[in-house]
C-alpha positions as CSV (number, residue, x, y, z in Angstrom):
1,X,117.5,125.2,204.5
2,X,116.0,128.6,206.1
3,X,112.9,129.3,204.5
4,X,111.5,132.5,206.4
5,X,112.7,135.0,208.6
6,X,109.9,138.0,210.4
7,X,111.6,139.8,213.1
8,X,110.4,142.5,215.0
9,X,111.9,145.1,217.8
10,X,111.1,148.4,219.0
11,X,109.2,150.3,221.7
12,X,106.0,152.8,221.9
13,X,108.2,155.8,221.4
14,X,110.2,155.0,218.8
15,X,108.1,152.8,217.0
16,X,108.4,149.2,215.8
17,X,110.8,148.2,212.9
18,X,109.9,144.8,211.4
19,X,111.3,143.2,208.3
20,X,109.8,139.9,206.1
21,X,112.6,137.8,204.4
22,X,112.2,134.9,202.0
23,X,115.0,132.5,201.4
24,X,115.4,130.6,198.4
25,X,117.9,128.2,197.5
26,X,120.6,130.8,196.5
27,X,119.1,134.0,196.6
28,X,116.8,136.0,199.0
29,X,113.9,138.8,199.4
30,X,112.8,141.2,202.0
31,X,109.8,143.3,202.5
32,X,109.9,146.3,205.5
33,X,107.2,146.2,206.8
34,X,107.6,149.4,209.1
35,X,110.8,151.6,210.1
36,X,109.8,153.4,213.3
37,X,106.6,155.4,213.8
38,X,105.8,157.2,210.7
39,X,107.6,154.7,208.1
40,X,104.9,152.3,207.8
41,X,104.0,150.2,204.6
42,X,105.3,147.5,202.1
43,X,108.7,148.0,200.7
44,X,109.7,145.1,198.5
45,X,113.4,144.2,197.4
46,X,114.2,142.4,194.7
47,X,115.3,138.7,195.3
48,X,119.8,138.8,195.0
49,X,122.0,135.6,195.8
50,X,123.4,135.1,198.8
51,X,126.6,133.5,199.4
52,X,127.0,130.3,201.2
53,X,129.0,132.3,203.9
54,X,126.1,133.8,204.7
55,X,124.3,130.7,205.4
56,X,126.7,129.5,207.1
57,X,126.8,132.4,209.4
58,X,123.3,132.2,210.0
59,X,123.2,128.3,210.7
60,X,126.0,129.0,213.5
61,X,123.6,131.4,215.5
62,X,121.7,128.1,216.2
63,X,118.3,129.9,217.0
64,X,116.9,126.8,217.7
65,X,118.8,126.7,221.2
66,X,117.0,130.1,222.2
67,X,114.7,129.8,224.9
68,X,110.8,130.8,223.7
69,X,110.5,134.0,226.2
70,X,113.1,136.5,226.7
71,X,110.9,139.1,228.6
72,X,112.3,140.9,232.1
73,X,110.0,143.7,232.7
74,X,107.2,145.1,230.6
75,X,109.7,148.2,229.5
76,X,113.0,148.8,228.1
77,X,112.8,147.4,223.8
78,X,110.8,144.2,222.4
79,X,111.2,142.2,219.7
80,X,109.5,139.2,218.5
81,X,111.7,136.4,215.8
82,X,109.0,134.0,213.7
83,X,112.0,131.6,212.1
84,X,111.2,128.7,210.0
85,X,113.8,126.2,208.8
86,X,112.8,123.6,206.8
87,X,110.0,121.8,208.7
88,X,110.8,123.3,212.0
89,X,110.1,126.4,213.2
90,X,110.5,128.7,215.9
91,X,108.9,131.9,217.5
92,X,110.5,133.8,220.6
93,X,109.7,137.2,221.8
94,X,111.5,139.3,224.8
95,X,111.4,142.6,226.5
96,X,114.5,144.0,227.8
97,X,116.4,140.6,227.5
98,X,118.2,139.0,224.4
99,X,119.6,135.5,223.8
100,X,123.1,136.1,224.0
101,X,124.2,136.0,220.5
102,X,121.2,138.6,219.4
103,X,123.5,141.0,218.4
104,X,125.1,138.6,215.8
105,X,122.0,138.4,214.9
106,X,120.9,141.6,214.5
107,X,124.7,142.3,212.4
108,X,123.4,139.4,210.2
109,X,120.0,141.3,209.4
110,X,122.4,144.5,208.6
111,X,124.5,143.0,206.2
112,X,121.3,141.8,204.2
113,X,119.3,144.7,204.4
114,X,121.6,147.6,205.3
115,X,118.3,150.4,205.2
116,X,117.7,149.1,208.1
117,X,120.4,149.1,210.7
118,X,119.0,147.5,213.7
119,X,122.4,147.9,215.0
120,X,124.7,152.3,215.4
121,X,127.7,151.3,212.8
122,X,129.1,154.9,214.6
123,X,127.9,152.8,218.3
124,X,131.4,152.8,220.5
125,X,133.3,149.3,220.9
126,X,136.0,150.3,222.2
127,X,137.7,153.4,223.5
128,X,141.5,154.2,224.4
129,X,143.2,156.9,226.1
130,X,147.0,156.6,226.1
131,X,148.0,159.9,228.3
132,X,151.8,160.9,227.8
133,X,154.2,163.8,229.8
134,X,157.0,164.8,227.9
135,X,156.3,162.4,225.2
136,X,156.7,159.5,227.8
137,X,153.5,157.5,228.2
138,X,152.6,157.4,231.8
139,X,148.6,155.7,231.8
140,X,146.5,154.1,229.5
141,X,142.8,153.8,229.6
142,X,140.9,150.8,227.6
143,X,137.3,150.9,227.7
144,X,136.4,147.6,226.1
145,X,132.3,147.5,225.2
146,X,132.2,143.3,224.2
147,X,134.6,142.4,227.3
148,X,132.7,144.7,229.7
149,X,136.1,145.8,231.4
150,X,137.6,149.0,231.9
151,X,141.8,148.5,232.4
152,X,143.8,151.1,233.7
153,X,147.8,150.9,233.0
154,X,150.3,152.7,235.1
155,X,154.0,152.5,234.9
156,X,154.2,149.7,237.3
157,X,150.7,147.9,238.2
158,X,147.4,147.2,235.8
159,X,143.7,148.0,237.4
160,X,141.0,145.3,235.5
161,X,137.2,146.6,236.4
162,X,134.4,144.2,235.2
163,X,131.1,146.8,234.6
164,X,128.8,143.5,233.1
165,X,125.3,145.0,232.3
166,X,126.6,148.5,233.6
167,X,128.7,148.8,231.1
168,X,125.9,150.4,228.9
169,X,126.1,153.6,231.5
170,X,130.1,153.8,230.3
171,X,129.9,153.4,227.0
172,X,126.3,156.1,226.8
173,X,128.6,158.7,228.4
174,X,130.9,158.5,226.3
175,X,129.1,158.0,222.9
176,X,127.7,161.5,224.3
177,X,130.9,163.2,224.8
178,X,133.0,161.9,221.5
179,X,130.1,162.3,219.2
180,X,129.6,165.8,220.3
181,X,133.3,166.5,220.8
182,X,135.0,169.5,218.9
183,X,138.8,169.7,219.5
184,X,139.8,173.1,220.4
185,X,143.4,173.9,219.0
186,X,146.1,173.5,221.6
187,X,148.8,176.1,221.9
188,X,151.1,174.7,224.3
189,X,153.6,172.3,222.8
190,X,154.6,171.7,226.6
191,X,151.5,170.5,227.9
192,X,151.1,166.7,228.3
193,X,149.1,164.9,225.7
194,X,146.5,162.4,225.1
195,X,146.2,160.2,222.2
196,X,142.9,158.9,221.6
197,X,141.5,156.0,219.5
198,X,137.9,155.4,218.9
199,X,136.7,152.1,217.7
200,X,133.0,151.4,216.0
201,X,130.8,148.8,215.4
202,X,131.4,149.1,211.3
203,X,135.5,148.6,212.6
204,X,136.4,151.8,211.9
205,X,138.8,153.8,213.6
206,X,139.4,157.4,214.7
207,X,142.5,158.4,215.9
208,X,142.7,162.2,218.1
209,X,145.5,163.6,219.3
210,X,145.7,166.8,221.2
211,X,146.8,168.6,224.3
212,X,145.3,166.7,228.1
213,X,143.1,169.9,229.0
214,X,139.5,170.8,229.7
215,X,139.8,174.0,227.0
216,X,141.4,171.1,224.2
217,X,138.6,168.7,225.1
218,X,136.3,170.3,226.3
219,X,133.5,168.5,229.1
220,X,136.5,166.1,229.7
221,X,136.5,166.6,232.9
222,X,132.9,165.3,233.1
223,X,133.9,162.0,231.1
224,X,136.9,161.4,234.0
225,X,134.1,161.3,236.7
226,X,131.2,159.6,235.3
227,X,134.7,156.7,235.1
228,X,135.4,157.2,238.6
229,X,132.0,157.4,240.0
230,X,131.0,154.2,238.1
231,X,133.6,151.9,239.1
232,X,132.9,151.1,243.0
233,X,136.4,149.8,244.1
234,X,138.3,151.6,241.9
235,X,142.1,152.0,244.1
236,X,143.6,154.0,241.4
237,X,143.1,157.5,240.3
238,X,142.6,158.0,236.6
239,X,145.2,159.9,235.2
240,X,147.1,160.7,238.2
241,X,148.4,164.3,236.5
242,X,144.6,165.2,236.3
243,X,143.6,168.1,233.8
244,X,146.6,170.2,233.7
245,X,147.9,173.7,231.9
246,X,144.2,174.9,231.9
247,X,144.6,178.7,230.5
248,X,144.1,181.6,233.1
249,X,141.2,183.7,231.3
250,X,142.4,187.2,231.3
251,X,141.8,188.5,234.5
252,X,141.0,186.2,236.7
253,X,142.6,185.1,240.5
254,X,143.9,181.6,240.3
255,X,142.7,179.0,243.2
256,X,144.5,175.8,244.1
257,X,143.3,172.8,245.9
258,X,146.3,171.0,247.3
259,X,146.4,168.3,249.7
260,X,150.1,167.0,252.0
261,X,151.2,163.6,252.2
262,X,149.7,161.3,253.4
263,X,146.9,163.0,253.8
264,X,143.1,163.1,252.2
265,X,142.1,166.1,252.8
266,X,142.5,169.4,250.2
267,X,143.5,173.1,251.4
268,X,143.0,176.0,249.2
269,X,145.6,178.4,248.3
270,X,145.7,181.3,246.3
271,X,148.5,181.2,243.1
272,X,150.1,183.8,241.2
273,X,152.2,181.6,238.9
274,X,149.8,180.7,235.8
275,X,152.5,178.3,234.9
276,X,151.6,175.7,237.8
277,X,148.9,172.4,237.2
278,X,147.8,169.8,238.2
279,X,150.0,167.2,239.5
280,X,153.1,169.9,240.1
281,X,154.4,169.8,244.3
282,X,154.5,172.9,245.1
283,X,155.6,174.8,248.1
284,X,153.3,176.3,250.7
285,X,153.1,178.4,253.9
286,X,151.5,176.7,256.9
287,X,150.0,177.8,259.9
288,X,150.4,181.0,262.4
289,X,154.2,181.0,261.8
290,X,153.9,179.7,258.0
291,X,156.2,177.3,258.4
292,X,157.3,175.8,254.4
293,X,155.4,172.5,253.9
294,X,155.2,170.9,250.3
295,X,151.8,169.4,248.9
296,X,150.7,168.3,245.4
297,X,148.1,170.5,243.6
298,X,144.7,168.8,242.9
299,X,142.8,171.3,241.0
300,X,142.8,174.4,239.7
301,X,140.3,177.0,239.3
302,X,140.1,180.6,238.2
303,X,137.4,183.3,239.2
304,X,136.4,186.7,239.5
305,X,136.7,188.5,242.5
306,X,133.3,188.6,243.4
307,X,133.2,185.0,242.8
308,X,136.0,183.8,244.9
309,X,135.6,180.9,247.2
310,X,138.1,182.8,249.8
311,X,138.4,186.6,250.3
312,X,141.3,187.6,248.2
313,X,143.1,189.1,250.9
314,X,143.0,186.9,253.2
315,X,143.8,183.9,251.2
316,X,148.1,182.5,251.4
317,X,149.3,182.5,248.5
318,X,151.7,179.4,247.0
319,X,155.5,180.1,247.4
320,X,156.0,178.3,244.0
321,X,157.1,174.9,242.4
322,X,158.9,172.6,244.6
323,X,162.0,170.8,243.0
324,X,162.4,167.3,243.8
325,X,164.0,164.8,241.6
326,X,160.9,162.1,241.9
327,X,158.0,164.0,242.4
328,X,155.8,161.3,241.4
329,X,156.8,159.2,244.5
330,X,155.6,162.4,246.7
């Protein structure tokens, strides 16, 4: 039967946490001991029975089978478990490595002494993108926190990325952008859409829905490209369509990146049609005799005058859409 639990985590910045529990036969106490950096001093609960669930889930972590020293560098967080069951005991420490199941752990801890969550219940698990044109859904984007994998699905192949450790650099971007996100109103019932739905650690979910555009969702350009820059071998692009039917701002001289078949390279072209984005085939005058070639917008941009990355003048100008009847096997 568990007896005593002192645990222990934190770093020099943040302070150290550490929490005292006593175990009786049905019921059990805690004391916090300190929360952080300023919160320090006894707080004592009074003793409450414990299910035998909870036991049970606590005999399955089978601490005993932890190694003594978890440590991997002096920085990054430390902890140190004291656990005595019965006659045996065990002590273990670490800094910046965890048995495996420390997390359960650490879950296990919350449930019994919810001040003190050692573990976000708003943290990210899991993250999905499902991107639609014309109400059709063309991608969808699963980023998957506890399998480590990021899977891409397009209308005829599926792209598996396994981050391991790196995962953390995923799932801190976008903790940063959702939790900071404010959904602008969309105003273009034309405009392809993304449904989004946001797992947390407490299980629950949040479902957004909104217009696929930088001015919608704002800094969601950023997001795309900390997923593309983070995945090394990554064949497919995310969200082939891009961020499309980004609003002209009054006034300003719309520039196109385009690039031809076949080829990697991008040309600028000037555009007059505010309708065009990302993704559309568009027609274009080429060389001295400006011959009619077609190439697929890649971006979009709109500036002043004075800050144009091509005189104004002397910039060609896009002819206009291109009509094909598969433009998506351009």
């Amino acid at each position: 039967m568990i007896k005593y639990i002192k645990f222990t985590t934190g770093d020099v910045s943040d302070g150290y946490r550490t929490v005292e529990v006593s175990i009786g036969t049905k019921n059990v106490s805690y004391k916090i001991l300190r929360n952080g950096l300023l919160d320090v001093g006894k707080k004592k609960s009074q003793a409450v029975e414990v299910s035998d669930e909870c036991f049970n889930e606590f005999d399955d972590l089978k601490i005993f089978s932890w190694e003594k020293d978890y440590t991997n560098g002096s920085d990054g967080n430390h902890w140190e478990l004291i656990f005595k069951h019965g006659k045996k005991s065990y002590r273990g420490h670490g800094s910046g490595d965890y048995p495996e199941n420390m997390e359960r752990f650490l879950d296990w801890l919350d449930k019994l002494i919810p001040d003190m969550e050692f573990v976000n219940r708003r943290r990210l698990e899991k993250v999905t993108l499902n991107y639609y044109r014309e109400e059709n859904l063309i991608e969808k984007l699963t980023l998957d926190n506890r399998a480590k994998t990021l899977t891409l699905d397009k209308k005829i192949s599926q792209h598996v990325y396994n981050f391991g450790a790196d995962i953390a650099n995923i799932f801190d971007a976008a903790q940063i952008f959702f939790d900071n996100l404010e959904i602008q109103a969309g105003n273009d019932s034309d405009s392809p859409k993304i449904n989004i739905e946001l797992v947390r650690h407490d299980g629950s979910i949040e479902d957004i829905k909104t217009s696929y555009n930088e001015i919608c969702l704002p800094g969601l350009t950023k997001f795309i490209e900390v997923l593309q820059n983070n995945v090394d071998d990554l064949s497919a692009e995310i969200f082939s369509a891009g961020i499309v039917n980004v609003e002209n701002p009054q006034g300003k001289f719309i520039f196109c990146k385009v690039q031809f078949k076949d080829s990697y390279k991008s040309y600028t072209y000037r555009a007059e049609d505010e309708t065009l984005a990302v993704g559309d085939i568009v027609d274009v005058p080429v060389g001295k005799n400006n011959d009619v070639a077609q190439a697929k917008i890649v971006e979009i941009g709109y500036f002043d005058e004075s800050e144009a990355p091509f005189p104004i003048d002397r910039i060609k100008l896009i002819i206009g859409k291109h009509i094909i009847d598969d433009w998506e096997n351009y």
